[in-house]
VEXDREN-2710 file (C-alpha; in Angstrom, 1 decimal):
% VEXDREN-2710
k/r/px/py/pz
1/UNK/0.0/0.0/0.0
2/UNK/1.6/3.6/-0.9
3/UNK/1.1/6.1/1.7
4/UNK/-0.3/9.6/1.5
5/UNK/2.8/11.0/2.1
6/UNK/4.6/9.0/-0.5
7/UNK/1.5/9.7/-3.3
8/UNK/1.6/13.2/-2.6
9/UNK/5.5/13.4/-3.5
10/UNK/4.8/11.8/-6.4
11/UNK/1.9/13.6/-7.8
12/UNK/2.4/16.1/-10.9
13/UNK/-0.9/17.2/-10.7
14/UNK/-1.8/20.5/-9.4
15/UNK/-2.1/20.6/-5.1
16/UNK/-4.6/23.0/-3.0
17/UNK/-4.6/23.4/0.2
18/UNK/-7.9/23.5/1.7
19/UNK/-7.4/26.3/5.0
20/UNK/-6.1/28.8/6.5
21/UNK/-5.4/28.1/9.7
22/UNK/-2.9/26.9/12.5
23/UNK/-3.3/22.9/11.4
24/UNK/-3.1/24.3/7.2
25/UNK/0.1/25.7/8.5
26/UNK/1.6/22.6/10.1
27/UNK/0.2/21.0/7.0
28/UNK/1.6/23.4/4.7
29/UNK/5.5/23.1/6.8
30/UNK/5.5/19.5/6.8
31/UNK/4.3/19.5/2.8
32/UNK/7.1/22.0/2.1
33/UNK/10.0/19.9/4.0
34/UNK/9.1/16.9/1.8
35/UNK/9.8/18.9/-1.0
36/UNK/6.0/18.9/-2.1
37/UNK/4.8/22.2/-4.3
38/UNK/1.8/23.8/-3.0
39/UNK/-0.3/25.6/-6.2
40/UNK/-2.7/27.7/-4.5
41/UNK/-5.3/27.9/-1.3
42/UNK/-8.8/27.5/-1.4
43/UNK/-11.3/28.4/1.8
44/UNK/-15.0/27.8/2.2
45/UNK/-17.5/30.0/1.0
46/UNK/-17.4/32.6/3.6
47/UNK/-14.2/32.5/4.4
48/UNK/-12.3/33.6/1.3
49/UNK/-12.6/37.7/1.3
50/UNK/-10.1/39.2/-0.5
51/UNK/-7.1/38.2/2.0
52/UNK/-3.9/35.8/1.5
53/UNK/-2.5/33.1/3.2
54/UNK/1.3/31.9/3.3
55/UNK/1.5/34.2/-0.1
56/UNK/-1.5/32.6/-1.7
57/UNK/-4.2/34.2/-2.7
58/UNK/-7.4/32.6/-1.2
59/UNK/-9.4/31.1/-3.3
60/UNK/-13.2/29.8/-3.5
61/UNK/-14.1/26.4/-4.4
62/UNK/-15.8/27.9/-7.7
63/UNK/-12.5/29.9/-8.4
64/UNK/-9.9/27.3/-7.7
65/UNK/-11.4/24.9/-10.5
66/UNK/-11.3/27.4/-12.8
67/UNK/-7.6/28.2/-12.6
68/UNK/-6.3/24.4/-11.9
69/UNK/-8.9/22.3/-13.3
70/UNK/-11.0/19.4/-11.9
71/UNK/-8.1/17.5/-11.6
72/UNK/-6.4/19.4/-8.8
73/UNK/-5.8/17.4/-5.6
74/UNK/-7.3/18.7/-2.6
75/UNK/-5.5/18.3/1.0
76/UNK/-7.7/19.2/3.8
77/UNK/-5.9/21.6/6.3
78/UNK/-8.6/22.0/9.0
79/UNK/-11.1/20.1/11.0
80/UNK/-14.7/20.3/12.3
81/UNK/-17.4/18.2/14.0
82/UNK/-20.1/20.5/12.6
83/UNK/-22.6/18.8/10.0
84/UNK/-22.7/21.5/7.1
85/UNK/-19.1/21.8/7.0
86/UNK/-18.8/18.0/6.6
87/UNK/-21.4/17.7/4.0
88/UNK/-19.3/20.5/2.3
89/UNK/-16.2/18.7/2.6
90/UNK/-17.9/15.4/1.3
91/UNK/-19.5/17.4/-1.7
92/UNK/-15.7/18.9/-2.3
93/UNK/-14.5/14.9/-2.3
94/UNK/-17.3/14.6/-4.9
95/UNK/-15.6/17.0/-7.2
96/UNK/-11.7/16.7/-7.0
97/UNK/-9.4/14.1/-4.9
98/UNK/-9.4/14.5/-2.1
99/UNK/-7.2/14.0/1.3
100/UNK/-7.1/14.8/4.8
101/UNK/-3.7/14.2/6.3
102/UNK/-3.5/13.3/9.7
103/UNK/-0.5/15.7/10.7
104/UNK/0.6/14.6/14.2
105/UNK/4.3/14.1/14.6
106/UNK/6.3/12.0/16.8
107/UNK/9.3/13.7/18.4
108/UNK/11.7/13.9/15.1
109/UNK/9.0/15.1/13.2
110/UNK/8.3/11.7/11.4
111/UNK/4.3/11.4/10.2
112/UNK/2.4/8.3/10.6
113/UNK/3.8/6.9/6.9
114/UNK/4.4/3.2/5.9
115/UNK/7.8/3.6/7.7
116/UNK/6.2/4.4/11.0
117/UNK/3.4/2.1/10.8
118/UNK/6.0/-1.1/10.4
119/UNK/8.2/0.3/13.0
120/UNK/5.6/0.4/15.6
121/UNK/3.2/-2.7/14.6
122/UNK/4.1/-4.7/17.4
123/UNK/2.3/-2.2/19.4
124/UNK/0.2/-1.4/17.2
125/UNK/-0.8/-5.2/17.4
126/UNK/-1.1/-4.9/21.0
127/UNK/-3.0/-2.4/21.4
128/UNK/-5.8/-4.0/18.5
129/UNK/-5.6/-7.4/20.9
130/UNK/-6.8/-5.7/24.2
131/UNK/-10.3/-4.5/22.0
132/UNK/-13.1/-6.4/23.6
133/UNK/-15.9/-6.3/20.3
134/UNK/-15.2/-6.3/16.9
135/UNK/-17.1/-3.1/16.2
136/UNK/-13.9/-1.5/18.2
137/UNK/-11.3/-3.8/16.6
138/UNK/-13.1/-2.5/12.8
139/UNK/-13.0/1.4/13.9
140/UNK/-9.3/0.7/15.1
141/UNK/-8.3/-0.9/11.3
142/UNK/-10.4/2.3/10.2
143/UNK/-8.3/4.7/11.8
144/UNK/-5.0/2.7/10.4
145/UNK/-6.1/2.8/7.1
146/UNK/-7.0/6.4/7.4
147/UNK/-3.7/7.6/9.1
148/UNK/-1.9/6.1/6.2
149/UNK/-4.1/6.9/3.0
150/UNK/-5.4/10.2/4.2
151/UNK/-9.0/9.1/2.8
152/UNK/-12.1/10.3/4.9
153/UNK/-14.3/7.3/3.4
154/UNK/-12.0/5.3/6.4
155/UNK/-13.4/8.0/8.7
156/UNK/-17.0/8.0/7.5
157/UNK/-17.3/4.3/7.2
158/UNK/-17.0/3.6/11.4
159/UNK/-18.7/6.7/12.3
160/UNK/-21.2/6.4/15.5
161/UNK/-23.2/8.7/17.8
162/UNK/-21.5/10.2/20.9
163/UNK/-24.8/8.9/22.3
164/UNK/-24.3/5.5/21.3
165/UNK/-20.8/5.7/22.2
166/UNK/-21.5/6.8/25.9
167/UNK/-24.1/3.6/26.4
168/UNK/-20.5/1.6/26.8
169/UNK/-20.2/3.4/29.9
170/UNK/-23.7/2.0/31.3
171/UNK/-23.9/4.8/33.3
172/UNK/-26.2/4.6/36.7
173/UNK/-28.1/6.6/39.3
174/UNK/-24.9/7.5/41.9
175/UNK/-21.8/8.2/39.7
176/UNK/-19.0/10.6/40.5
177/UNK/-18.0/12.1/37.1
178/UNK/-14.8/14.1/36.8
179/UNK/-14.9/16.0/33.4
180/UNK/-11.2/16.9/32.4
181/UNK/-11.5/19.4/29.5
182/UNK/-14.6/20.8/30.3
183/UNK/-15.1/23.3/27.8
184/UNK/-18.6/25.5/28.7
185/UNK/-20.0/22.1/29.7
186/UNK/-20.7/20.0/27.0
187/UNK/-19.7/16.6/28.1
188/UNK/-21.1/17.3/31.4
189/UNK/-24.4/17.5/29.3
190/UNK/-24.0/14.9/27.7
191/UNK/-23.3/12.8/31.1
192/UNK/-26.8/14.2/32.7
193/UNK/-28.7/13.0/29.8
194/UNK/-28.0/9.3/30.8
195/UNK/-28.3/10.0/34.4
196/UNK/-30.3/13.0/36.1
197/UNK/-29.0/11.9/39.7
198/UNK/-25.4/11.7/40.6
199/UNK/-22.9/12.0/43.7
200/UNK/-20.8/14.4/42.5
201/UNK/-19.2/16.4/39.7
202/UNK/-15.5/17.2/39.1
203/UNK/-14.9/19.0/36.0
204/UNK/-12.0/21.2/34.8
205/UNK/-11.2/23.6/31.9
206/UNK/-8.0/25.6/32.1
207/UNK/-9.1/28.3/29.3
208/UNK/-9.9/31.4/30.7
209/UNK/-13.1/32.6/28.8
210/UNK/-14.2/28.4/28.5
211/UNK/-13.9/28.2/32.2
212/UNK/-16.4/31.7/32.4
213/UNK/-19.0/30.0/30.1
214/UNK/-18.3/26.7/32.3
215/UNK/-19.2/28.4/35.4
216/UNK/-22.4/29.8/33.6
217/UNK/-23.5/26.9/32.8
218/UNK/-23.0/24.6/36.1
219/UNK/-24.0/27.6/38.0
220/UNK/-27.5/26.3/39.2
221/UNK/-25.8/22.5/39.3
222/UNK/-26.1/20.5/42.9
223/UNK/-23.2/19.0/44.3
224/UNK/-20.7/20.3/41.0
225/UNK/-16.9/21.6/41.5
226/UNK/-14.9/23.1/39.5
227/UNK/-10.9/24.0/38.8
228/UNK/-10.0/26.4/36.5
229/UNK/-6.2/24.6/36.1
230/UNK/-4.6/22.0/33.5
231/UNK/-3.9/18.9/34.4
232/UNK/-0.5/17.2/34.9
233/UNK/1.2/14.6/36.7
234/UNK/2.2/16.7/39.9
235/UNK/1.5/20.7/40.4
236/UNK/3.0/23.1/38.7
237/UNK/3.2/26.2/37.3
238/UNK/3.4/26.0/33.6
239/UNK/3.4/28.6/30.4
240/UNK/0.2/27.9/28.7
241/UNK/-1.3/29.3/25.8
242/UNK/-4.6/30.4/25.9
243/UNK/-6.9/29.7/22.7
244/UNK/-10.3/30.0/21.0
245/UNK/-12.3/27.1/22.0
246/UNK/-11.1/24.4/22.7
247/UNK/-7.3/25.5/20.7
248/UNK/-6.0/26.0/23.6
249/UNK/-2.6/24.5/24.4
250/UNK/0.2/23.9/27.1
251/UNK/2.9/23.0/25.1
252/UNK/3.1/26.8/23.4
253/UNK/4.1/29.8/24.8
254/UNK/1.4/31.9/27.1
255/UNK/0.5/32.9/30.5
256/UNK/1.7/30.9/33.7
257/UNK/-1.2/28.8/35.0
258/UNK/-1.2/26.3/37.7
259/UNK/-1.2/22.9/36.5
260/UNK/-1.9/19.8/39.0
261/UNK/-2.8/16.2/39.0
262/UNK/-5.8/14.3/39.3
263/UNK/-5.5/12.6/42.5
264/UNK/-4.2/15.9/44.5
265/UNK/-7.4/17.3/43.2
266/UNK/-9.3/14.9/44.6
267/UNK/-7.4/14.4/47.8
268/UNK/-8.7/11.1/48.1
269/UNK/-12.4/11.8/46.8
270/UNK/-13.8/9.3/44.9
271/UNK/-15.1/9.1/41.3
272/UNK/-16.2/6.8/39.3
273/UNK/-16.1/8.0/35.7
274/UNK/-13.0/9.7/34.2
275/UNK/-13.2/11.5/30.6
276/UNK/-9.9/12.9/29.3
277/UNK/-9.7/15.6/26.5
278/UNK/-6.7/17.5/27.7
279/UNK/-5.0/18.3/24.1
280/UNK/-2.0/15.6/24.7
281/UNK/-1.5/15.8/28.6
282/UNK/-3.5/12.6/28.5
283/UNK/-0.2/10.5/29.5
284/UNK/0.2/12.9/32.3
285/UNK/-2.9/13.0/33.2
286/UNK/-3.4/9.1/33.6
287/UNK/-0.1/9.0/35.7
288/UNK/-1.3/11.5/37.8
289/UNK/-4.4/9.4/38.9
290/UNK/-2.6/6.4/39.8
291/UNK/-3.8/6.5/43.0
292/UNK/-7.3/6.9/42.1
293/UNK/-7.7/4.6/39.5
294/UNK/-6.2/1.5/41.9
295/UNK/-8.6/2.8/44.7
296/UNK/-11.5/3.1/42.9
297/UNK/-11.2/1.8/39.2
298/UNK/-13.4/4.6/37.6
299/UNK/-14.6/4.2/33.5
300/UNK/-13.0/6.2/31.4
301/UNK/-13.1/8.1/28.3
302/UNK/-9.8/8.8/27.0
303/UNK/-9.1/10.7/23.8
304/UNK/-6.8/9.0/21.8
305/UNK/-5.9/11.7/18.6
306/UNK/-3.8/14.0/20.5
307/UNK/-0.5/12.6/20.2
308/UNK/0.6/10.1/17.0
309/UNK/1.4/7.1/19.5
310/UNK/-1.8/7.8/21.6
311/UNK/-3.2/4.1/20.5
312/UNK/-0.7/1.7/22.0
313/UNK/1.0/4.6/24.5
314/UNK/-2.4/5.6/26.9
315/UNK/-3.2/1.3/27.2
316/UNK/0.4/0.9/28.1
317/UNK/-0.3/3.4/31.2
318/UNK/-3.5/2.4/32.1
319/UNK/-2.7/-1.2/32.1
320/UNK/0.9/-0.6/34.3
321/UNK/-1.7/1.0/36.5
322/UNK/-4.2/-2.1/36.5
323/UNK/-4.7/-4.9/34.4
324/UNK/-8.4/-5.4/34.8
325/UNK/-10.0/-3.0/31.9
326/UNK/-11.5/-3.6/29.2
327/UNK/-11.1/-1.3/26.0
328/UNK/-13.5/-0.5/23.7
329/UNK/-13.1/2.5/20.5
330/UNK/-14.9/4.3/19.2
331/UNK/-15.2/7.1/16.3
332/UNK/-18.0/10.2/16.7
333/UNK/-18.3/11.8/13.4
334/UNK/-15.6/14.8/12.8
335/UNK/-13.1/15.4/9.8
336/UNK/-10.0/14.5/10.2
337/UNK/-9.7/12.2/12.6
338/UNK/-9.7/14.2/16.0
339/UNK/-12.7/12.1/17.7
340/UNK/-11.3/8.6/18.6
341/UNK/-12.3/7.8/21.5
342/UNK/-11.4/4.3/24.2
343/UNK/-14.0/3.7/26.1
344/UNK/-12.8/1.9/29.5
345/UNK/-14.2/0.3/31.8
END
């Protein structure tokens, strides 16, 4: 099978980048280091105005067919969950070929290429045996087959509901859920539509104006506590970059903030579900909760799209921690692949 990465190299037709922001630009770095020639850059309608990006001119849709033809070769430099922009990226996919490189990195910069996926399939391996259905063992071949071909049909084809998704968790009356990556509450939503009653909840969001909307919303909540800090391994102060949404990240430069670890936030409380979105401090995050998950074994939800090892690397702490999980995955609609989730418990 030839990679994306290699294809792209290769390639003599004309290339548009589809973005114009922070991931088109790791997109566009890592394009140009591989000695790959960009042609132009295309946005949604909406989003073009009469503005450039990286010295190209912005293009529409409409506009870039007309000047490269309907053989240019589309690579995706954003992503979203929302529905209309999906169905726009589909209809694009329709048009031209089109990709959606997964650009996470390891530590030399390598990508997820044929190269990286034979150097790591023992754990890769691994990681597929400890998947308890085969509707997680499919999504997980999915995602492979994704990473390395760039194609979004991989995505679409193992799609499911976050509500279906959460029914793994077989969530009941007197839970203690501890939110990590709150955002204005969203999960914490999602969590009270399977279960009105509940002993506690934990949740915390390190964003400043996230954490205000955050508060908003769990204002009128019973029994609800909240930490406006990141999560780490032990407390710390760290520089941390503050972000729209949910962009924000720790390992750019910002503001101080306190940063601290699960079980010192707890002091010994218990919970009983755990959901990790913490934009790659999901290694940290899990090592500082050892003491909590060997007390009281909570679930978990544990993104696993942050970091390009995230697969075999999170199971490998958890299961140092305890051996008694069982893993499922699953994938919530969203292009490129930033919503695989293991479900734990």
């Amino acid at each position: 099978m030839e990679d994306f990465w290699s294809l792209i190299k290769k390639t003599t037709r004309p290339i548009v980048l589809y973005g114009t922001g922070n991931a088109a630009e790791k997109l566009l770095d890592l394009l140009t280091e591989r000695g790959v020639r960009v042609s132009g850059c295309m946005a949604s309608d909406g989003f073009v105005r009469d503005r450039s990006f990286r010295n190209y001119k912005v293009l529409s849709f409409e506009r870039a067919k007309q000047i490269f033809g309907p053989e240019m070769v589309v690579v995706l430099g954003f992503g979203s969950h929302d529905v209309k922009v999906i169905e726009n990226i589909k209809n694009v996919a329709k048009e031209c070929e089109l990709y959606a490189p997964d650009i996470l990195t390891d530590e030399e910069g390598n990508v997820f290429d044929i190269q990286y996926y034979e150097k790591h399939l023992k754990e890769i391996e691994w990681a597929k045996s400890l998947l308890c259905d085969e509707e997680s063992r499919r999504v997980f071949e999915r995602e492979i087959q994704y990473r390395l071909s760039a194609r979004i049909e991989h995505l679409i084809e193992c799609e499911s509901s976050d509500e279906e998704n959460w029914k793994l968790l077989n969530i009941g009356p007197d839970e203690a859920f501890m939110d990590l990556g709150a955002y204005n509450g969203d999960t914490i939503r999602r969590f009270l539509s399977f279960s009105r009653t509940y002993e506690h909840i934990y949740a915390v969001e390190p964003e400043r104006r996230n954490f205000r909307r955050l508060e908003a919303y769990a204002f009128e909540l019973e029994n609800c506590t909240l930490f406006n800090v990141g999560i780490s391994d032990r407390r710390e102060e760290k520089s941390f970059a503050q972000g729209k949404g949910r962009g924000s990240n720790a390992n750019r430069e910002g503001s101080d903030l306190l940063f601290d670890s699960i079980d010192n936030l707890l002091s010994g409380r218990r919970v009983s579900i755990l959901k990790f979105d913490i934009e790659g401090q999901e290694p940290k995050g899990l090592l500082g909760a050892k003491y909590t998950i060997n007390r009281y074994r909570p679930k978990m939800v544990l993104s696993a799209y942050h970091r390009i090892d995230d697969f075999w690397a999170l199971p490998r702490i958890i299961m140092n921690i305890r051996d008694d999980y069982k893993f499922y995955m699953r994938h919530s609609p969203c292009i490129p692949a930033w919503e695989y989730d293991y479900f734990i418990v």
